[in-house]
C-alpha positions, 0 to 999 in steps of 0.5 A, spaced: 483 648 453 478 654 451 472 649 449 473 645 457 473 653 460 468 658 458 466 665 461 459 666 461 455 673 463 450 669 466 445 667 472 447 661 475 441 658 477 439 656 470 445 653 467 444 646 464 450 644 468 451 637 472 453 641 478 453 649 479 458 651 485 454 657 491 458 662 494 457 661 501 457 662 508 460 658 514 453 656 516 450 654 509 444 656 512 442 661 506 445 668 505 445 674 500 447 675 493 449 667 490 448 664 495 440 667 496 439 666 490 441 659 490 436 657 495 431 661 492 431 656 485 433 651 489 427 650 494 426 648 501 429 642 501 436 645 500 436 649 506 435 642 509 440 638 507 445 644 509 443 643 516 445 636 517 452 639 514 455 643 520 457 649 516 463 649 512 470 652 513 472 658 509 477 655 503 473 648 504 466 646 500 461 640 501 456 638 496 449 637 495 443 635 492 440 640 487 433 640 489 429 644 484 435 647 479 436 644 473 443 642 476 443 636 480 449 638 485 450 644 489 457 644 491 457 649 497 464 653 498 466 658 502 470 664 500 475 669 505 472 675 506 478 680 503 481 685 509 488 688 505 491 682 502 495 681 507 491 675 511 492 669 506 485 672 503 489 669 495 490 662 499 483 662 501 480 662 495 484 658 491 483 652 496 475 654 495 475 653 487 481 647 489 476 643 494 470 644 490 474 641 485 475 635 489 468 634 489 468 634 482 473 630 481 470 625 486 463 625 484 464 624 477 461 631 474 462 632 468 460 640 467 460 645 473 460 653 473 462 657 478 459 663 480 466 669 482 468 667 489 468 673 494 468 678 489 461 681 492 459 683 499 466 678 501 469 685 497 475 681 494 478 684 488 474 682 482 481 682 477 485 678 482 479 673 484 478 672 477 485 670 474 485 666 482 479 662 478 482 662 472 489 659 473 485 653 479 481 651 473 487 651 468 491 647 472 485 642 474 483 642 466 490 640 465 489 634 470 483 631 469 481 630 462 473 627 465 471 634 465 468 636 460 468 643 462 468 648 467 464 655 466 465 661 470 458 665 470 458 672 470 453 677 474 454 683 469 458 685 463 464 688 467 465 681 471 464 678 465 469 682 462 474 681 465 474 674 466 475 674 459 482 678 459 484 673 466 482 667 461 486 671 454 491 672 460 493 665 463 490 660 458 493 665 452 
């Protein structure tokens, strides 16, 4: 499992991955943090293909080209913002990497990286969001083996951190 999932401290906009997943909004459009920086690296074409998309619910994902990054999809998914816990905001954001996930599975990606859903201006605990992340790609690895591997990008040393322990934690 280790060599299939691997954290990285990183910019996802340079990882050499078959498609790189965007922490976006409901209306695709562009945003800060991920999703900006995304569509920066990305180009112009990007914001035009998601405006034939229609938007896309929190907890779901849509994909698209990769445009000028190094990765050729973008799968787009959209994270619960994070209120107390107590409004489904776990289900949520399982059912993004879920549903990205799908995507993968469907289009025949063989390498994808996930930057950590929510944990931004969303406000979702970031030690909570990674163990999320880590237990859905376990449980994905362990279905299907096409996928070479999937990698959680970090912003910063303490993200990446403790990702590392979600890993050591649920994949031991």
């Amino acid at each position: 499992m280790s060599d299939r999932l691997q954290v990285v401290e990183g910019d996802i906009t340079r990882q050499q991955v078959d498609a790189i997943v965007n922490a976006a909004n409901t209306t695709l459009l562009g945003g800060g943090g991920v999703d900006g920086a995304i569509h920066r690296a990305a180009g112009p074409e990007l914001l035009e293909e998601c405006r034939k998309l229609n938007g896309c619910p929190t907890g779901q994902a849509k994909i698209t080209r990769g445009y000028h990054l190094p990765a050729k999809s973008v799968i787009h998914t959209v994270g619960p913002v994070w209120r107390d816990g107590r409004h489904g905001e776990d289900e949520l954001l399982a059912s993004c990497y879920r549903s990205c996930f799908a995507l993968v599975a469907k289009h025949g990606i063989r390498t994808v990286a996930f930057p950590s859903i929510s944990t931004g201006a969303y406000g979702f605990p970031m030690e909570r969001a990674a163990r999320i992340a880590v237990t859905e790609a376990k449980d994905f690895l362990g279905r299907d083996r096409s996928v070479e591997k999937v990698i959680l990008v970090c912003f910063g040393k303490s993200a990446y951190e403790t990702h590392l322990a979600a890993v050591k934690e649920i994949c031991g």
